[in-house]
C-alpha positions as CSV (number, residue, x, y, z in Angstrom):
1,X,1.3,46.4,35.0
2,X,1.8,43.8,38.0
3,X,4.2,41.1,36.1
4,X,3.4,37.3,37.2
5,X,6.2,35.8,39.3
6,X,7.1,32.6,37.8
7,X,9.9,30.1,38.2
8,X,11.1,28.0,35.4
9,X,12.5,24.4,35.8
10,X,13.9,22.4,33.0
11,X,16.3,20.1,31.2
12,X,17.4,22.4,28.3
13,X,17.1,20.8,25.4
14,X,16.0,22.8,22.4
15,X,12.4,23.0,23.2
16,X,13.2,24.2,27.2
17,X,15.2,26.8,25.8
18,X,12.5,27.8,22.9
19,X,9.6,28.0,25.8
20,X,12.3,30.0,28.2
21,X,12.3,32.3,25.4
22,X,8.7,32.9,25.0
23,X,8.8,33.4,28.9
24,X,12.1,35.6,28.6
25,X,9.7,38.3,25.9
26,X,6.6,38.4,27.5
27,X,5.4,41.2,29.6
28,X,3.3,39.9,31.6
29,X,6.1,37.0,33.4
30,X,8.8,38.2,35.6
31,X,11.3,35.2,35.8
32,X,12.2,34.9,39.4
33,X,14.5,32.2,39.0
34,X,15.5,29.1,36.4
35,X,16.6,25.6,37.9
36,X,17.4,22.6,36.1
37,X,17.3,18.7,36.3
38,X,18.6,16.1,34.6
39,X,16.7,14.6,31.9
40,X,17.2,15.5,28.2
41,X,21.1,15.3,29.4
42,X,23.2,14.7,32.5
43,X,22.7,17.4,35.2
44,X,26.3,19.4,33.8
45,X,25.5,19.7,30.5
46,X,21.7,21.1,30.9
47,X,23.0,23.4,33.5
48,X,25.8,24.8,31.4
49,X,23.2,24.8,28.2
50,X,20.6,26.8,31.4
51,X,23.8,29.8,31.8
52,X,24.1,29.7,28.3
53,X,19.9,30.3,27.3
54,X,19.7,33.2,30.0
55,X,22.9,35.3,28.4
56,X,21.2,34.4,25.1
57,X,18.3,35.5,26.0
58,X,18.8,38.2,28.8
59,X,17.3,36.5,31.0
60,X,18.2,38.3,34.7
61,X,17.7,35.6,37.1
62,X,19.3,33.4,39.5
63,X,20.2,29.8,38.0
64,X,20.8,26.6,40.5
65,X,21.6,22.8,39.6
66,X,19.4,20.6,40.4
67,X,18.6,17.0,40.8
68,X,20.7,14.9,38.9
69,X,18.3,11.7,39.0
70,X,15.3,10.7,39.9
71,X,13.8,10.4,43.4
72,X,14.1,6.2,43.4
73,X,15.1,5.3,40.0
74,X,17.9,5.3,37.8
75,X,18.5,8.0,35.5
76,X,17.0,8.2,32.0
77,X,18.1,10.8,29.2
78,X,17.5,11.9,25.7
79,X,20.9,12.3,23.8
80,X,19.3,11.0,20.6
81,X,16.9,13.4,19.9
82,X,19.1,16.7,21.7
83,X,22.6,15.3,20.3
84,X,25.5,16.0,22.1
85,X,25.5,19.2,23.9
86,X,21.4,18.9,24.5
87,X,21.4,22.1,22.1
88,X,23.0,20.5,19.1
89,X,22.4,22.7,15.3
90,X,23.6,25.9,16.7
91,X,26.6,27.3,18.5
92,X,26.0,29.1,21.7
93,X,27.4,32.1,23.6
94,X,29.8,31.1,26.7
95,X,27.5,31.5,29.7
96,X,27.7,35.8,30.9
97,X,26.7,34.8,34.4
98,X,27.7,32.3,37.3
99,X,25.5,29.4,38.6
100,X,23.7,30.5,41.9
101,X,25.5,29.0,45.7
102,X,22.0,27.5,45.8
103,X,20.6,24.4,44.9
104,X,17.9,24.4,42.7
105,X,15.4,23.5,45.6
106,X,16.9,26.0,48.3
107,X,17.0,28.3,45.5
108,X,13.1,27.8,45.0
109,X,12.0,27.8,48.7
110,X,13.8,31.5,48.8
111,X,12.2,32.7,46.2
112,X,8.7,31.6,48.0
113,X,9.7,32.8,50.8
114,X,10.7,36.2,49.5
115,X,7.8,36.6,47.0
116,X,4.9,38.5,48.3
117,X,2.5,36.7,45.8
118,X,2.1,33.3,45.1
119,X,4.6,32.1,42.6
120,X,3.8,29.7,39.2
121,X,5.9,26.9,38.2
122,X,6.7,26.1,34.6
123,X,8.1,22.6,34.8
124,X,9.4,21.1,31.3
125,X,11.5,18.5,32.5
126,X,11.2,15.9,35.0
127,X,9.1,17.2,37.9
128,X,12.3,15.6,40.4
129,X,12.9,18.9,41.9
130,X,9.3,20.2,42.1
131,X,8.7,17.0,44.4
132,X,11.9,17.8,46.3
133,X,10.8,21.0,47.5
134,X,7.4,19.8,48.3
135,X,8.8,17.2,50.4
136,X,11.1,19.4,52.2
137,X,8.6,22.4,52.6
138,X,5.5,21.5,52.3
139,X,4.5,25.1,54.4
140,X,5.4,26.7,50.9
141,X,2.5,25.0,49.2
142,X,0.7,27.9,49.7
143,X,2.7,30.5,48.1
144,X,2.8,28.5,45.1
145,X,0.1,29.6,42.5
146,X,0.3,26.5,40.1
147,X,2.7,23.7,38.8
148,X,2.2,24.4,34.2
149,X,3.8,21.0,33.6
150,X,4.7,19.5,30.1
151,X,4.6,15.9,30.6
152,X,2.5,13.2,29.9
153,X,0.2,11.9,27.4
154,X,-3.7,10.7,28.1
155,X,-4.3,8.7,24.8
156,X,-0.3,7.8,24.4
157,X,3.3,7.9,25.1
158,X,6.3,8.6,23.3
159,X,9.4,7.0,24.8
160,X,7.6,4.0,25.5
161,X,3.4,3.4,24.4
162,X,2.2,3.4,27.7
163,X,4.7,6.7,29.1
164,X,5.6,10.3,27.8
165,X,9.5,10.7,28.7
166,X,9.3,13.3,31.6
167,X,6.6,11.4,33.5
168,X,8.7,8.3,32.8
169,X,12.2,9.5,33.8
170,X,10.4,9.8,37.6
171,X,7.1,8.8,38.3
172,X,7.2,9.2,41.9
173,X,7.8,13.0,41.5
174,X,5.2,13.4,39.4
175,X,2.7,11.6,41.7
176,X,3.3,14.2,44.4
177,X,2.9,17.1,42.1
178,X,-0.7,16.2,40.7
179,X,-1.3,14.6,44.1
180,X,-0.1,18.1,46.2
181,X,-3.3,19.9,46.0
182,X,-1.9,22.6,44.3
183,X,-3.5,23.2,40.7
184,X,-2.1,21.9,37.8
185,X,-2.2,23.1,34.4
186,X,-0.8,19.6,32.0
187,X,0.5,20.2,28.5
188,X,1.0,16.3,27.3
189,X,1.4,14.7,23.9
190,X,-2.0,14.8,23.4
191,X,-1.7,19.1,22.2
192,X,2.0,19.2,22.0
193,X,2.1,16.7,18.9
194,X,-0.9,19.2,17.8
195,X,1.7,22.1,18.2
196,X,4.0,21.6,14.9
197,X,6.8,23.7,13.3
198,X,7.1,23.0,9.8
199,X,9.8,23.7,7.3
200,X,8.1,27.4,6.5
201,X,7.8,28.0,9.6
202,X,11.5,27.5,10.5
203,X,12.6,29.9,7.5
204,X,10.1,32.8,8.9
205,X,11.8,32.5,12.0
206,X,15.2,32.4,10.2
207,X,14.2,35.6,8.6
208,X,13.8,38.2,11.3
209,X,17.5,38.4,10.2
210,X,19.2,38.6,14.2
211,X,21.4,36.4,16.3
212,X,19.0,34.8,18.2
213,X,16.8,33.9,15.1
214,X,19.9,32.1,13.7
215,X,20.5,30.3,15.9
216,X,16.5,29.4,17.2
217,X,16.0,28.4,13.3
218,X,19.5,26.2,13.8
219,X,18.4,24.7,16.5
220,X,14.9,24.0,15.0
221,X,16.8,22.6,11.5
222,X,18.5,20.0,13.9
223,X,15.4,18.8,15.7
224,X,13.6,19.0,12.3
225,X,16.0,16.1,11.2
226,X,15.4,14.1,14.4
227,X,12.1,13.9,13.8
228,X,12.1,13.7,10.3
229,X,14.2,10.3,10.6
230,X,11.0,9.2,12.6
231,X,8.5,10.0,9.7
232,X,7.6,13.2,11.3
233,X,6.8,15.9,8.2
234,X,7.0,18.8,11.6
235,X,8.2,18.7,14.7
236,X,6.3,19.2,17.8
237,X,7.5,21.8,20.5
238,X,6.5,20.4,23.3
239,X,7.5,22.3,26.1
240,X,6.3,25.7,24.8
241,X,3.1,24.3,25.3
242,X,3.6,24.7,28.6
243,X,4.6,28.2,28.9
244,X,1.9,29.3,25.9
245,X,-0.8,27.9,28.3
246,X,0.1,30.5,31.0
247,X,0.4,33.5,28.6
248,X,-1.9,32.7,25.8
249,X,-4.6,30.4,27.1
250,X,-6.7,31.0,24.4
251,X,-5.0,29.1,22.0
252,X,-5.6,25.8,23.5
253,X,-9.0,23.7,24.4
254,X,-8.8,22.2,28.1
255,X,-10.9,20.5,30.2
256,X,-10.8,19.6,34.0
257,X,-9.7,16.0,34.9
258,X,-8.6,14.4,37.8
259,X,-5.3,13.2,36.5
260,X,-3.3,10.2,38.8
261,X,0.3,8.8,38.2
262,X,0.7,4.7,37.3
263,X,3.9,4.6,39.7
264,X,3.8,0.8,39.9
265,X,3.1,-1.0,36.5
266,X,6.1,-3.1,34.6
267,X,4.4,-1.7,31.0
268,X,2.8,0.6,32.1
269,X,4.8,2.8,34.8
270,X,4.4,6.5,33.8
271,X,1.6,6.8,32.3
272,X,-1.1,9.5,33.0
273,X,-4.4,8.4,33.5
274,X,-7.6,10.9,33.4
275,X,-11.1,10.7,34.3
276,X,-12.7,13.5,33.2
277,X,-16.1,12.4,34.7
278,X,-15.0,12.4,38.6
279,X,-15.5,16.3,39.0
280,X,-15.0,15.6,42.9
281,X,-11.4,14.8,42.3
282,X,-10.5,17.2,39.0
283,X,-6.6,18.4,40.3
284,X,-5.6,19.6,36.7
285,X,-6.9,21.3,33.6
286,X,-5.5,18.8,30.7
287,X,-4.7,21.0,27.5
288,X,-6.4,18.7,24.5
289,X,-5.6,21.4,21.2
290,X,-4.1,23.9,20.2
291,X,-4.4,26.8,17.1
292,X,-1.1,25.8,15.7
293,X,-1.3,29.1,13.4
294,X,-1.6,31.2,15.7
295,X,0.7,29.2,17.9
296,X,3.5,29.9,15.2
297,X,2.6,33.5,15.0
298,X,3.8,33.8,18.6
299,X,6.8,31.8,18.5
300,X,7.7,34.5,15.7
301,X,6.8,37.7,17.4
302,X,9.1,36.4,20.4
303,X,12.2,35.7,18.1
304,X,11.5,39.3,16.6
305,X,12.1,40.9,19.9
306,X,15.3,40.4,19.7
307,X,15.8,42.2,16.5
């Protein structure tokens, strides 16, 4: 079977490195390369978390640092909800394998370049890097298949009302994503606070009995009581979402939207606005629900693998 080339860019964070796992066990995804940006924590620590996730996981594939802010603004992170590390309610391996020479970016465009398919993008972090490379080769648009983004929210936002945190952190990037011509696939709050772990869910995960279920189920016990302090009675995995899309499309509802980036606004800067009327300008397919059941079921069979 003819694997999909994909790329995977991301601020890991414990629901990067849950939705680099579902990539990491499915057959039909062959991980080219993972780059990271800064977001859920300083560039440094989600690149050492990034070296960490792909010994864990076994995933065989280049990793390069990437942008340590955004494109214009200052940086914005998420220490509160990740804790310390970004990976906080588990211990992790030391990192088996060395960061690439590359930066994230060159390390992308050589991957285009070498690929003799189009390549898809899961982005789960700010889209800094994504914007980078368009900006610097924008010949390579064509050898990239799709952008599957987690970010943004249509009817809300979560680190301010108006803003979902990885369109917030940068904007601008974001713009030239959904504004690149290349099709976008958008997992925002409005299915990923659909797609909740619970409690039970947590424990059949802690029971496939393995390493990496312990310390999947510890790392879920720790965002469990991040959100819980919230009011939350799950968590949402957010970013996941992004990567389910791809391999299990089924799952979800979307619809078609032309989908633009508020890049300007003092209350409302970030937010994603969608009209889902303007069929002449649809440039992403918006992800609305999501079978959370089933959407469980997989996040099991994947920790299983590793049994």
């Amino acid at each position: 079977m003819n694997r999909m080339p994909v790329i995977l860019d991301g601020d890991p964070g414990h629901d990067d490195a849950i939705a680099w796992m579902l990539a990491a066990v499915s057959p039909e995804l062959e991980i080219r390369a993972v780059t990271t940006v800064a977001g859920n924590k300083d560039i440094e620590n989600v690149t050492k978390n990034a070296l960490s996730i792909c010994s864990l996981f076994g995933i065989d594939a280049p990793v390069a640092r990437g942008a340590h802010g955004p494109l214009v603004a200052a940086p914005v992170t998420a220490g509160n909800f990740h804790g310390e590390t970004g990976l906080d309610g588990a211990e992790l391996p030391p990192p088996g394998i060395r960061l690439s020479g590359y930066s994230a970016v060159e390390l992308m465009a050589r991957v285009l370049e070498q690929s003799g398919e189009p390549v898809t993008i899961i982005g789960t972090g700010a889209e800094t890097n994504l914007a980078a490379l368009l900006l610097w080769r924008p010949e390579l648009k064509k050898k990239i298949r799709a952008f599957y983004i987690m970010g943004g929210g249509i009817e809300t936002g979560n680190w301010v009302p108006a803003a979902e945190f990885n369109i917030l952190v940068d904007p601008e990037a974001a713009d030239i994503v959904f504004s690149s011509g290349i099709p976008v696939v958008m997992a925002g709050l409005d299915v990923t606070e659909k797609a909740l772990v619970y409690p039970e869910d947590v424990e059949r995960i802690r029971a496939a009995g393995s390493r990496v279920s312990a310390i999947v189920a510890g790392w879920l016990d720790f965002f469990g009581k991040t959100h819980a302090a919230m009011g939350y009675k799950g968590w949402p995995l957010h970013d996941p979402c992004a990567v389910m899309a791809l391999t299990h499309p089924e799952l979800f509802d979307m619809r078609d939207a032309c989908v633009r980036i508020e890049t300007g606004g003092m209350y409302t800067r970030g937010r994603t606005l969608a009209d889902f009327e303007a069929a002449e300008s649809f440039n992403a397919k918006v992800l609305l629900s999501v079978d959370r059941r089933a959407f469980v079921d997989e996040l099991v069979k994947a920790v299983r693998v590793y049994r």
